[in-house]
N, C-alpha and C positions, 0 to 999 in steps of 0.2 A: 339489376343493381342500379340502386340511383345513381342519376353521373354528379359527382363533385362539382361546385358551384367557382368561376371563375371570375376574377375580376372585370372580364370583359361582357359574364353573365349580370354581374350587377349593372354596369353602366347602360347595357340594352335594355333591360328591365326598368331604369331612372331614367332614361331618355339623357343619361350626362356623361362626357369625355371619361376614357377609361382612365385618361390622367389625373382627370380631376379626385376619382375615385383612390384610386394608389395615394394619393397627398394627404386625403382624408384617414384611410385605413393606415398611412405608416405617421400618423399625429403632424403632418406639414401643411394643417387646414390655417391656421393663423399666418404663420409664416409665408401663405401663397393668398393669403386676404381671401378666402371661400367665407361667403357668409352663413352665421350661423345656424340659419333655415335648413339650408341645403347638409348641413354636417349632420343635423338633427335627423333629416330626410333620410339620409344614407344607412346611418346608423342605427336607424329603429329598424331599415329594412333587410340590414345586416341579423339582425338580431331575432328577425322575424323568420328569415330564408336559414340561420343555422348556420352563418359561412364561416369557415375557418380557413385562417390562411395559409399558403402551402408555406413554410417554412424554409424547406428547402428550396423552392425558388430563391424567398428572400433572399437566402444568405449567397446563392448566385451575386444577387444583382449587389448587395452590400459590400459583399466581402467575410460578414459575419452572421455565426449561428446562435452566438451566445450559449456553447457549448462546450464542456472540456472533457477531452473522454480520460478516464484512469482505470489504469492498470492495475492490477496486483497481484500477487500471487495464488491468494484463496482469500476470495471474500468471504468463506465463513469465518476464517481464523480470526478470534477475540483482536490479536493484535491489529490486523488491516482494519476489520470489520468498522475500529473504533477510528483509526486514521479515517477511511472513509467518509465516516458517519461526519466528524468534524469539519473536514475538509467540502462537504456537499452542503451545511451550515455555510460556513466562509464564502464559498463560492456566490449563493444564493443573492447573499446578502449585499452583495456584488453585481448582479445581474445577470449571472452563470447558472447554469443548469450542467450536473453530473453524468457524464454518461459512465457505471464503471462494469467491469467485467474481471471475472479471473485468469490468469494464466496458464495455471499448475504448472508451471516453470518449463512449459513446453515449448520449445523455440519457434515450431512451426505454424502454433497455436495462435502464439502474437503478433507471428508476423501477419496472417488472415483477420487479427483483430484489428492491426494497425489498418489494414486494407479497409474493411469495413468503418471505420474513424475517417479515413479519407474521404470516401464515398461520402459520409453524413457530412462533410465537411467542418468537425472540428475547431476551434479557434485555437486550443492547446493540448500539449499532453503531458499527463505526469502515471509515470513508469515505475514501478520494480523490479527490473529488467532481469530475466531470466539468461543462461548463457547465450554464444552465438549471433544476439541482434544485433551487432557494431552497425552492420552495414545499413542495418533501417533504420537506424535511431539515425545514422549519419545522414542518409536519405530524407528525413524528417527535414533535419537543422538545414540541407543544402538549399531545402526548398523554402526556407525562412519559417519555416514553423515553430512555435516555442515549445520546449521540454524541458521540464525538471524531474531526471531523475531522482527517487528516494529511496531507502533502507539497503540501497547498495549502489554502486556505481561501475561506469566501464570505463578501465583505466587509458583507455586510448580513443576514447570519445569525449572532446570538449565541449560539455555541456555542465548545465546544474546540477548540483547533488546533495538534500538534505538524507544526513543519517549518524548514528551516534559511535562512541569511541568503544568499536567493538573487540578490540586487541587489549585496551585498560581493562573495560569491566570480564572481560572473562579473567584476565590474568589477577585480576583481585576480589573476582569468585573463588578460585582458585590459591590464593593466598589463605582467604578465610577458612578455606578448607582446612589449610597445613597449619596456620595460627589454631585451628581446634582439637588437632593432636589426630590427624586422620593421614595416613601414609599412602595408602593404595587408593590413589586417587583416579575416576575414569573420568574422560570425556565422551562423551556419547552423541553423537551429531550426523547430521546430512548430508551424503557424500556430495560434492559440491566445490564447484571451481570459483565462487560467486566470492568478492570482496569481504561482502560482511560474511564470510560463513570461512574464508582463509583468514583474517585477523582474531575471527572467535580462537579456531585452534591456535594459532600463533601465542593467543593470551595464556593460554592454556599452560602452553610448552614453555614459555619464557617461568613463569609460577614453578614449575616442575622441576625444571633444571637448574635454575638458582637455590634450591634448597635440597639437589642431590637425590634427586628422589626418579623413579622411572615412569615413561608417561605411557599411558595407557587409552589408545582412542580406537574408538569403533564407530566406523562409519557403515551410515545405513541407507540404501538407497531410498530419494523420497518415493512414497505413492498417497494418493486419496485414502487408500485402504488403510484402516488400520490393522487390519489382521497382518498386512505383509509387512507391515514395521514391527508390528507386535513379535512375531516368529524370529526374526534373529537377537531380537532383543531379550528375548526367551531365553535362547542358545548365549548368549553371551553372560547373561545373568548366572547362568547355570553352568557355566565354564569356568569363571571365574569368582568361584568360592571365597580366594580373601582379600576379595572390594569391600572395603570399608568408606567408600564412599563414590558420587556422581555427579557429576556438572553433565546435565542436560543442552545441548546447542539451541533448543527451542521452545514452542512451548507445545508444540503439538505432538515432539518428540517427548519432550517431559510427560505430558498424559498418558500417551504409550507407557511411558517409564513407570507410571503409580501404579495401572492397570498389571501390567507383568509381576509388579512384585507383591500388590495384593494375592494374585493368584499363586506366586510363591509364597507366600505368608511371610513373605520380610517386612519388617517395618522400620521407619525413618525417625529418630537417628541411629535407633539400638541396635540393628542391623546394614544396616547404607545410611548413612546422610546425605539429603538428597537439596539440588539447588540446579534452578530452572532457568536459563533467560525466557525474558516476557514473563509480567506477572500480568495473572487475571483473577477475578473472582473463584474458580475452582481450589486456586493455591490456596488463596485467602482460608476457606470454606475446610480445605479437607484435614483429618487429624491424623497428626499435626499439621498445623502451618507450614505449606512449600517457602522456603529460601528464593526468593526470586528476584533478576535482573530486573528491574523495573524502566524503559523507555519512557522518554520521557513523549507521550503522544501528545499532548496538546501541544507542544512546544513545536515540533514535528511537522501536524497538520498548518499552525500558523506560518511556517516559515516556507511551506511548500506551495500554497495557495499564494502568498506575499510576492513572494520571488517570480510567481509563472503570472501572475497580474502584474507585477511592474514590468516580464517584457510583453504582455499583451496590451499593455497603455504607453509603453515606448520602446516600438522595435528597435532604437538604437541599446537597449538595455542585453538584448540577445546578443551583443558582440562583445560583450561582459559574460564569464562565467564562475559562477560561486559556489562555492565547495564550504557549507557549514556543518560541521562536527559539531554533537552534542551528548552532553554527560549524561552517564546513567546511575538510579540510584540501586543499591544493594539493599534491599528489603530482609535484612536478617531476621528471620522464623524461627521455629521449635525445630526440623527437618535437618537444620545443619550445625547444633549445638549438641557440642560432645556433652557438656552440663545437663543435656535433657537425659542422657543414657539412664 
């Protein structure tokens, strides 16, 4: 195996101080007056030998990696997927590089992923914090590291948190529902002790019992698999004959939800009217038009990169914590109009 090329392999090969060398490769040739021969010297033969420099030294001896690692839940889900995508843009363009990874809302998961962020040594983190983590997130902040939590938060962890007003828009998901003449309303959702997934039902039930009506939720546990969502979602479909309608908690439980009832041969609205949080391109796409919560992501992605670069440019900013709330829009479709019957 070739052995990796060391700073101190350049400087015996140039016959010049390995200091000299370091000033040059980290751009502090002017600034230390190196004449331009020599910078010229170094550099062809940098480029000539293939050197690449360790990184992680660097950020040893800096301080920084120019690195953020994020979390989420499932980066293939449309929703992350696009936060992601957004936020590794921003970051970029900034002088950050993304490191991200999924959770599957596994506590144990992320705490070996924070582990591993450490190691690489990180400059920041932004989270979608699965149950459990209080202690390493707080672990994180003790140790002056930045984090901003996003699309949920820990209610006894002072830190940042972008995410939208998940208690409004379900509950006026659920208004629309009962504004279109539809009684047997379900919620359908992820059983789940997480912020944003207790103010979704919460929307739900404020909707329900301000108009005398009984609520109706079924919680499923999450998995990757869809089949293991898909089966109780089977059994509940099939149990409850006079649902005349469904608010979805998600959107990956929603696709679950289209797949089940194609296979039942129900369709939206004439038999369920159906309405999703997170909308994507599938909703859009499928006939009829899914009803969908729409987040507002680029608002999201901008406000979460914003926040973890002002305290990564002034750690006085990390003894400040910001909690912004943002509005969602209701994409009303063909799926939850009693007028399409």
């Amino acid at each position: 195996m070739k052995k990796k090329l060391s700073i101190v392999d350049i400087a015996n090969a140039l016959n010049v101080s390995k200091t000299t060398i370091s000033f040059i490769l980290n751009g502090r040739a002017q600034e230390k007056r190196i004449s331009g021969d020599l910078v010229k010297k170094v550099m062809e033969y940098v480029a000539e030998v293939g050197y690449k420099a360790n990184s992680l030294a660097k950020s040893l001896r800096t301080g920084k990696s120019n690195t953020i690692g994020l979390m989420v839940e499932d980066i293939s889900n449309p929703f992350f997927a696009s936060i992601a995508r957004l936020i590794e843009d921003r970051a970029y363009k900034n002088g950050y590089k993304i490191i991200y990874c999924s959770t599957d809302n596994d506590t144990q998961k992320t705490r070996d992923l924070i582990s591993m962020f450490r190691e690489r040594h990180v400059d920041g983190y932004i989270i979608a914090p699965p149950e459990g983590i209080e202690e390493d997130i707080e672990s994180l902040i003790n140790d002056g590291m930045p984090v901003v939590l996003f699309d949920r938060h820990l209610p006894n962890v002072a830190t940042d948190f972008i995410e939208v007003d998940n208690l409004f828009s379900t509950y006026n998901a659920t208004r629309h529902l009962i504004d279109q003449g539809f009684r047997n309303i379900a919620l359908v959702t992820f059983a789940s002790q997480q912020t944003q997934m207790l103010d979704r039902v919460r929307g739900y039930q404020d909707a329900i019992t301000s108009k005398g009506l009984k609520a109706i939720i079924k919680e499923i546990a999450f998995h990757q698999d869809e089949e293991l969502i898909m089966n109780p979602l089977r059994d509940f479909m099939k149990g409850n004959p006079d649902l005349d309608a469904i608010l979805f908690g998600t959107n990956h439980i929603g696709t679950c939800g289209l797949k089940v009832m194609k296979e039942l041969d129900k369709k939206a609205p004439t038999d369920l009217a159906i309405i999703s949080f997170d909308d994507y391109d599938v909703f859009k796409l499928h006939s009829p038009p899914i009803t969908a919560i729409a987040q507002p992501v680029e608002e999201i992605a901008d406000y979460v990169i914003n926040v973890l670069l002002d305290k990564l440019n002034d750690r006085s900013a990390s003894l400040r914590s910001r909690s912004v709330i943002l509005r969602t829009d209701l994409k009303i479709r063909s799926s939850s109009l009693k007028s399409s019957v």
